[in-house]
MDAnalysis code that builds the backbone (N, CA, C; Angstrom):
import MDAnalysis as mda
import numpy as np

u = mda.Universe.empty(417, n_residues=139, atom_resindex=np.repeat(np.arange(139), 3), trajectory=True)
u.add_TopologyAttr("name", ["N", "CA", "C"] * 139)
u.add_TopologyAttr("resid", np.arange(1, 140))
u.add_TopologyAttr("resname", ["UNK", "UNK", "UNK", "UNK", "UNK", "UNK", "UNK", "UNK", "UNK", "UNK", "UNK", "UNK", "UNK", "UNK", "UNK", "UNK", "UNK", "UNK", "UNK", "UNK", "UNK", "UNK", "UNK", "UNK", "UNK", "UNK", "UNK", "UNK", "UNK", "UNK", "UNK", "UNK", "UNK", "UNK", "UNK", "UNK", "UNK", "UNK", "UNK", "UNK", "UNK", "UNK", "UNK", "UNK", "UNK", "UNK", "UNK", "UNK", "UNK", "UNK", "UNK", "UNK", "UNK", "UNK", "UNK", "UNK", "UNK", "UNK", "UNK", "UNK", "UNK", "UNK", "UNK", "UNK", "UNK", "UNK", "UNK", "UNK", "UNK", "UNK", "UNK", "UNK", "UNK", "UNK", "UNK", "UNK", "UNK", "UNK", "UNK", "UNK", "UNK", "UNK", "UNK", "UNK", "UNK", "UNK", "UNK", "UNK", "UNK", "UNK", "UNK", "UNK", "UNK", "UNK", "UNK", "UNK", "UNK", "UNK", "UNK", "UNK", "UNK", "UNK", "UNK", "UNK", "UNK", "UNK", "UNK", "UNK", "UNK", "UNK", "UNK", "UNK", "UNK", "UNK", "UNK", "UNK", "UNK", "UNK", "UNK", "UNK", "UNK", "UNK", "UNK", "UNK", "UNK", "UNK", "UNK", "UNK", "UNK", "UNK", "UNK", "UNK", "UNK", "UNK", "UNK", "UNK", "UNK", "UNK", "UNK"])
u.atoms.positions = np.array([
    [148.491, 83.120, 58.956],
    [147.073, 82.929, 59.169],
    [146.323, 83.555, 58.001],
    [145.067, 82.620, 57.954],
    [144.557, 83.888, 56.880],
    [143.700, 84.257, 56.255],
    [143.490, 85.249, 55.798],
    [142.046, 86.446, 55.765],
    [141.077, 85.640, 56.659],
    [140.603, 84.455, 56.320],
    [138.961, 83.667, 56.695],
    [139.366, 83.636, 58.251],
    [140.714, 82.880, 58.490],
    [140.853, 83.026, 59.701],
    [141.012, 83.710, 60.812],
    [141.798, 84.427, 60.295],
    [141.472, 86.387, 61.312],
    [139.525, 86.855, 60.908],
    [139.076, 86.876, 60.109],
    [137.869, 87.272, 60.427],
    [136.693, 86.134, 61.177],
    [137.152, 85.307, 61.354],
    [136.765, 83.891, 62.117],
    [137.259, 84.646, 63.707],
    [137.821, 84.571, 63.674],
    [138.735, 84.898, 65.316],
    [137.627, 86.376, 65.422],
    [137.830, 87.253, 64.903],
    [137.019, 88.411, 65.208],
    [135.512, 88.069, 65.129],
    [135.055, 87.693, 64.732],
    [133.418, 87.019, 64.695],
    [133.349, 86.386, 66.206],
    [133.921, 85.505, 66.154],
    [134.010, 84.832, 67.502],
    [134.205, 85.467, 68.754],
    [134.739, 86.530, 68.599],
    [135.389, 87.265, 69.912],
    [134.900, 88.375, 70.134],
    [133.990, 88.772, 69.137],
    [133.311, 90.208, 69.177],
    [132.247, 90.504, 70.448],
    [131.653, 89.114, 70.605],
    [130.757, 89.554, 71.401],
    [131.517, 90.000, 73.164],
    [132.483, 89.741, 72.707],
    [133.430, 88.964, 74.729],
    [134.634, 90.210, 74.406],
    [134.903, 91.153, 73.431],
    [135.742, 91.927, 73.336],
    [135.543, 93.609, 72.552],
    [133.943, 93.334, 72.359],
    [133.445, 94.576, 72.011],
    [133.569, 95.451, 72.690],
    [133.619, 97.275, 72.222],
    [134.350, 98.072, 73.348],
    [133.223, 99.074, 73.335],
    [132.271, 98.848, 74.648],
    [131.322, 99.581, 75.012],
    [131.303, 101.096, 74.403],
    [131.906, 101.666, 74.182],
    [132.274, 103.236, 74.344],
    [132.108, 103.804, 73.030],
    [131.526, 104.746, 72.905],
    [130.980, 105.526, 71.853],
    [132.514, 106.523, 71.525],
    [133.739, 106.474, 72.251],
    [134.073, 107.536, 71.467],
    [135.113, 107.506, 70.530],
    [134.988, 108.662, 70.005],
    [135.814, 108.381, 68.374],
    [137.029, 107.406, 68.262],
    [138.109, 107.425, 69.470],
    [139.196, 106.625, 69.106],
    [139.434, 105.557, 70.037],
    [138.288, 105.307, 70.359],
    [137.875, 103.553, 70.629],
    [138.608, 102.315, 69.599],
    [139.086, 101.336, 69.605],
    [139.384, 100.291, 68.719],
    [138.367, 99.622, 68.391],
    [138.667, 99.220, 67.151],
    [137.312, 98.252, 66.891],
    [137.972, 96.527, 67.352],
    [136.774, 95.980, 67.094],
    [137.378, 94.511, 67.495],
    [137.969, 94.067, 66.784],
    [138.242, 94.258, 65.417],
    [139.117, 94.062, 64.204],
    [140.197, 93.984, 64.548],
    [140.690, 95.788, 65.209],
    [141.844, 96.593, 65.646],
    [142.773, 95.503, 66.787],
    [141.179, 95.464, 67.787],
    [141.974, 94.782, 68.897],
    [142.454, 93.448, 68.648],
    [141.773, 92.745, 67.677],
    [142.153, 91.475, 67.768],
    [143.653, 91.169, 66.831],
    [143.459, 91.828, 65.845],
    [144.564, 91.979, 65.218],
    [145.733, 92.406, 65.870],
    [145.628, 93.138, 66.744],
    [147.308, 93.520, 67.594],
    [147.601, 92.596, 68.484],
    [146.342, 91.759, 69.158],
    [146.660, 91.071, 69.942],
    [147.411, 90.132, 68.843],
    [146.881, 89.548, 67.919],
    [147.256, 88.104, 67.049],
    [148.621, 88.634, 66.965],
    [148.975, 90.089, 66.069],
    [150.178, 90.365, 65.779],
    [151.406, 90.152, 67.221],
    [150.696, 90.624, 68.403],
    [151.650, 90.508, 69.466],
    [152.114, 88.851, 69.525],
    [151.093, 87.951, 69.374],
    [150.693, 86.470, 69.541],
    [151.754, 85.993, 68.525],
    [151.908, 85.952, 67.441],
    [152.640, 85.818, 66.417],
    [153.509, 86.232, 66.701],
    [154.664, 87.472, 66.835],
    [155.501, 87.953, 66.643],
    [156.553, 88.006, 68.146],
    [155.791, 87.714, 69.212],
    [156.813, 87.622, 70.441],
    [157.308, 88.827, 70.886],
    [157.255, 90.045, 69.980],
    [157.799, 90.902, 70.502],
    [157.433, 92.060, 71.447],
    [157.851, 93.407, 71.350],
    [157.534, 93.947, 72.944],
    [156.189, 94.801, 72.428],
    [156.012, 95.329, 73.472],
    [154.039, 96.158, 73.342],
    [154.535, 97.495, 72.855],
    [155.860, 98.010, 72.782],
    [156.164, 99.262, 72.199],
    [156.343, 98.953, 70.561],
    [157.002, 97.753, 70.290],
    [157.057, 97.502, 68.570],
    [155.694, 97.543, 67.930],
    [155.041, 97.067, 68.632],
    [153.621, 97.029, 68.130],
    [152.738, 98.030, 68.323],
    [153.128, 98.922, 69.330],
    [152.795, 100.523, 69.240],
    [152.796, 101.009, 68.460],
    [154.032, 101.220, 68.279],
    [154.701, 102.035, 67.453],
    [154.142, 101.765, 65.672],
    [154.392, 100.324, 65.167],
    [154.185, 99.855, 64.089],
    [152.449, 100.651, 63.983],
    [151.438, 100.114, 65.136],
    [150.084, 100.631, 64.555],
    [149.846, 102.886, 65.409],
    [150.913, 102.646, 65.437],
    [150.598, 104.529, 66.220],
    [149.711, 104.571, 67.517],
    [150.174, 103.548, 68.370],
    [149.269, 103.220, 69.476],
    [150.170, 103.522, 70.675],
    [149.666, 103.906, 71.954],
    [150.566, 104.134, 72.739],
    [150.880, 102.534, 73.492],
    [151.481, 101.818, 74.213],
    [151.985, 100.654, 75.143],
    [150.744, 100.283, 75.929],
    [150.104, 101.362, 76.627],
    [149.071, 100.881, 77.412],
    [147.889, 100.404, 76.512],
    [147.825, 101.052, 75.423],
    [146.306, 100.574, 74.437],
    [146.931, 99.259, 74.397],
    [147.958, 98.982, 73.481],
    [148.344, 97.571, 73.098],
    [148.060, 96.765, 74.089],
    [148.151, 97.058, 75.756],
    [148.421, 95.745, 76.539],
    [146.928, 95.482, 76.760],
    [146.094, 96.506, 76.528],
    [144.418, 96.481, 76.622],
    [144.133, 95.367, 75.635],
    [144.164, 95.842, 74.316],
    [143.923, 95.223, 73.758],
    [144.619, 93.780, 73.629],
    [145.309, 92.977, 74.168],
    [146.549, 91.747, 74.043],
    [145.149, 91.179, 75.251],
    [145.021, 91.757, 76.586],
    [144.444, 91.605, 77.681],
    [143.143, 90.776, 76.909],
    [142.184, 91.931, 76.702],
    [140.881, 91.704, 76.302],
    [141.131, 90.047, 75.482],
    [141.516, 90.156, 74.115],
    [141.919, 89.194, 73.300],
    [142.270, 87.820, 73.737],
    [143.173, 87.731, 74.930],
    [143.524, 86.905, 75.581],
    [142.747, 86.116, 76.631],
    [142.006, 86.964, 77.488],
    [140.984, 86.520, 78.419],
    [139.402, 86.375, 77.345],
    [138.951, 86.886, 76.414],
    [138.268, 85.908, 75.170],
    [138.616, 84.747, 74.582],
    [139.847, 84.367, 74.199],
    [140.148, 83.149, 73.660],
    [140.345, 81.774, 74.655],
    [140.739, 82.530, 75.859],
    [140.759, 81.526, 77.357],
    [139.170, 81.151, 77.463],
    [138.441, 81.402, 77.166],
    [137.126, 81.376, 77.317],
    [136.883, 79.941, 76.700],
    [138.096, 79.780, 75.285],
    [136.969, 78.983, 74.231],
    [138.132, 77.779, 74.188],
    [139.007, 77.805, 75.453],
    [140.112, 76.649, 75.402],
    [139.521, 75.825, 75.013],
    [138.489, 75.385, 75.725],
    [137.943, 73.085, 76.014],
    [137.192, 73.384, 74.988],
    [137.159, 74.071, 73.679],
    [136.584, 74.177, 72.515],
    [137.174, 73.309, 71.798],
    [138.828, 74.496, 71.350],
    [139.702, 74.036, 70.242],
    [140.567, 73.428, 70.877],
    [141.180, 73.381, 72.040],
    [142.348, 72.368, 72.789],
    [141.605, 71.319, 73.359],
    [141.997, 70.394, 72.449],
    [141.400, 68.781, 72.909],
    [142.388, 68.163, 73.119],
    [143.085, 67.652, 74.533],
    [144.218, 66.499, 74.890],
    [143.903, 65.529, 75.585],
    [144.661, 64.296, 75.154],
    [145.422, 64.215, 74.364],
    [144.375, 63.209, 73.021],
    [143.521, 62.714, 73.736],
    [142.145, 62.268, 73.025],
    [141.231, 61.343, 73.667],
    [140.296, 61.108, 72.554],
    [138.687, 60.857, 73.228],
    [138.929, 60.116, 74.484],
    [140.483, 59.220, 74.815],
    [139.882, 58.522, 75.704],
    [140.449, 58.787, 76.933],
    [140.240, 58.365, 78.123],
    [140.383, 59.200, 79.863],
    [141.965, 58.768, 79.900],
    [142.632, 59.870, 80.450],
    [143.776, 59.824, 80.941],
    [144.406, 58.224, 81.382],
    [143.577, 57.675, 82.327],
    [144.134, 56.814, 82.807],
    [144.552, 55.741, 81.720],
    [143.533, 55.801, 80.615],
    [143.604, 54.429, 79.388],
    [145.017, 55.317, 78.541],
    [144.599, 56.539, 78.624],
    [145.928, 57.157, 78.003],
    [147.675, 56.728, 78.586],
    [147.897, 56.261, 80.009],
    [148.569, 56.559, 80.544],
    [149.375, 55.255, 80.540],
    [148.110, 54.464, 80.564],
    [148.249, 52.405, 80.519],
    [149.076, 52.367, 79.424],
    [148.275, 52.883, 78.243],
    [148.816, 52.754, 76.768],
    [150.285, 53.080, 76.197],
    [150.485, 54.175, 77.092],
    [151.954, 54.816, 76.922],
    [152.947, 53.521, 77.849],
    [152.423, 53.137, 79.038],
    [153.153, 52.510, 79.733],
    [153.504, 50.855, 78.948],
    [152.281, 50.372, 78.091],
    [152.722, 49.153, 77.611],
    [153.403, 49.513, 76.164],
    [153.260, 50.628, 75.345],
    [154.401, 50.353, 74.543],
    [155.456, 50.338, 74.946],
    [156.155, 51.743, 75.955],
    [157.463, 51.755, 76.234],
    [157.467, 51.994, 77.404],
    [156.892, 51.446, 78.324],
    [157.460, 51.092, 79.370],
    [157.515, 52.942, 80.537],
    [156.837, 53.431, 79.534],
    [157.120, 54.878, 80.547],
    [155.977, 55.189, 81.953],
    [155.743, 55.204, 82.715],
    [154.829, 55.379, 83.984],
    [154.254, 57.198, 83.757],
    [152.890, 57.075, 83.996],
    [152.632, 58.519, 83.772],
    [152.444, 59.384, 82.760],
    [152.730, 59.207, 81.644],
    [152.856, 59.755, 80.829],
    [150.751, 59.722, 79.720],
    [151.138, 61.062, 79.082],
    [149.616, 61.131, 78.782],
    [149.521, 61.790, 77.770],
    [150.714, 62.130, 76.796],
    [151.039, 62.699, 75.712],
    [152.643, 62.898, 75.180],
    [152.721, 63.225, 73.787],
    [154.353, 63.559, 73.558],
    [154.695, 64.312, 72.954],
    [155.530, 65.110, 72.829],
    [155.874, 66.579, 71.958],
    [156.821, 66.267, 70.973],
    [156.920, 66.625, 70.102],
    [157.744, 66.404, 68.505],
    [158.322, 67.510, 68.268],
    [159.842, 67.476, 67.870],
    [160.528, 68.087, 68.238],
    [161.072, 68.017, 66.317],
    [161.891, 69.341, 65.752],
    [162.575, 69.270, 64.645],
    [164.102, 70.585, 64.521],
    [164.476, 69.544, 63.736],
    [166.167, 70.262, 63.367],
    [165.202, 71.421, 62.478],
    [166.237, 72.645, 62.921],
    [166.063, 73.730, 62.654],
    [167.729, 74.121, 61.680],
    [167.649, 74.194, 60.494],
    [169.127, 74.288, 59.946],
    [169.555, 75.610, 60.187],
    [171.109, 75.646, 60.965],
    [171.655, 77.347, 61.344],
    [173.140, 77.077, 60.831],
    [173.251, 78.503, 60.740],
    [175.169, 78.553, 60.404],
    [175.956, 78.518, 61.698],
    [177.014, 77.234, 61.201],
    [177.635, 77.057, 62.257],
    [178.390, 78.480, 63.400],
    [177.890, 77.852, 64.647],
    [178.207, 79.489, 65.333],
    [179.718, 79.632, 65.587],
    [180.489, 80.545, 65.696],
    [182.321, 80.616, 66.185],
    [181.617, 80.315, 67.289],
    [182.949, 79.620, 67.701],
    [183.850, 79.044, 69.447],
    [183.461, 77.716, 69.789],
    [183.949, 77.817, 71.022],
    [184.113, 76.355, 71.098],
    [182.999, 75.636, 71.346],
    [182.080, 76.071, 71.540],
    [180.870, 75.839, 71.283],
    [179.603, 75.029, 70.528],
    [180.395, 74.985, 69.218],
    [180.366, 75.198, 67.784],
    [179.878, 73.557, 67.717],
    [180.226, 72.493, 68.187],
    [180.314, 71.065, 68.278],
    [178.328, 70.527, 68.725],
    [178.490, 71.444, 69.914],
    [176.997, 71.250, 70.248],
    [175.490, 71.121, 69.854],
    [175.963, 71.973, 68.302],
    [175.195, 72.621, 67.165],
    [175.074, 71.543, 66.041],
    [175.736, 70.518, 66.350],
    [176.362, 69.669, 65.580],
    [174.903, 68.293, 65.281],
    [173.840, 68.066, 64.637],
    [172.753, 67.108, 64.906],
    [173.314, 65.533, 64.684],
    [172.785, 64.547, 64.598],
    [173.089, 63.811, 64.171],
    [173.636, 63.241, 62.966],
    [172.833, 63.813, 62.011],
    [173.374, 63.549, 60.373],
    [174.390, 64.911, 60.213],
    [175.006, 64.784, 61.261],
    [176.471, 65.898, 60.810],
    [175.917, 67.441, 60.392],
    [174.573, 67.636, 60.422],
    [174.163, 69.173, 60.179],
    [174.326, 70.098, 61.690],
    [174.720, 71.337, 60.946],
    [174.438, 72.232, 62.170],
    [173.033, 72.673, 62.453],
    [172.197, 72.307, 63.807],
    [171.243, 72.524, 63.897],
    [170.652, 73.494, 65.123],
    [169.380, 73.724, 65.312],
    [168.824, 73.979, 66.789],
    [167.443, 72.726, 66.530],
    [167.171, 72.067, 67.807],
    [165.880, 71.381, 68.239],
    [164.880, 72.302, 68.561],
    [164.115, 72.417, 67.845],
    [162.924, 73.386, 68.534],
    [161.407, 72.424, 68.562],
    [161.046, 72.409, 69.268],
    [159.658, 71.828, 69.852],
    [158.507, 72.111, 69.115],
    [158.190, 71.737, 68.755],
    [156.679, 71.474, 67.555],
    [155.132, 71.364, 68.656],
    [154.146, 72.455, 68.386],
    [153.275, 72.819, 69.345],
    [152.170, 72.170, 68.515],
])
């Protein structure tokens, strides 16, 4: 992400994540938003990210909290699915190309290149054009 966009995200969120409190080791919204993004990004646990900014587990989950219930705010902003037009024309459309019932969007998926793993296993890993792969889902 970057610079414009983290200070975009904090502009935006300041008003819905500002931290009332006058005292000295309050976070700023900078602080908070940034640990949240870093938690957001990185998947990992609320102690790595403690630890990394000298924060105890409970600040981090404050701040992940706050961050999180602000950006839920501004879903039907930036998440637009699947487009301009109503589900149902969405659903027709899917059904006369291929024949699928229901359907109202599709996820795209890509080979991820890995070293082949030991055991017997090993075959599964195997993609079509003979590479060893993982499928991972494209958001």
């Amino acid at each position: 992400m970057s610079c414009e966009g983290v200070i975009y995200i904090i502009h935006l969120l300041e008003p819905h994540i500002k931290c009332s409190t006058r005292r000295s080791l309050a976070l700023t919204t900078a602080q908070t938003v940034c640990i949240a993004l870093r938690f957001f990004a990185s998947g990992t646990f609320l102690y790595t990210i403690g630890d990394t900014e000298n924060l105890v587990k409970s600040a981090v989950c404050r701040a992940i909290r706050k961050v999180y219930l602000a950006l839920k705010q501004f879903l039907g902003v930036f998440v637009v699915f699947p487009s301009h037009l109503r589900p149902q024309v969405v659903k027709q459309n899917f059904f006369a190309i291929a024949g699928f019932p229901n359907v109202i969007g599709a996820i795209d998926c890509t080979h991820i290149p890995i070293k082949a793993p030991p055991g017997p296993n090993e075959g599964d890993f195997v993609n079509r054009k003979g590479v060893h792969s993982v499928n991972v889902q494209n958001s």
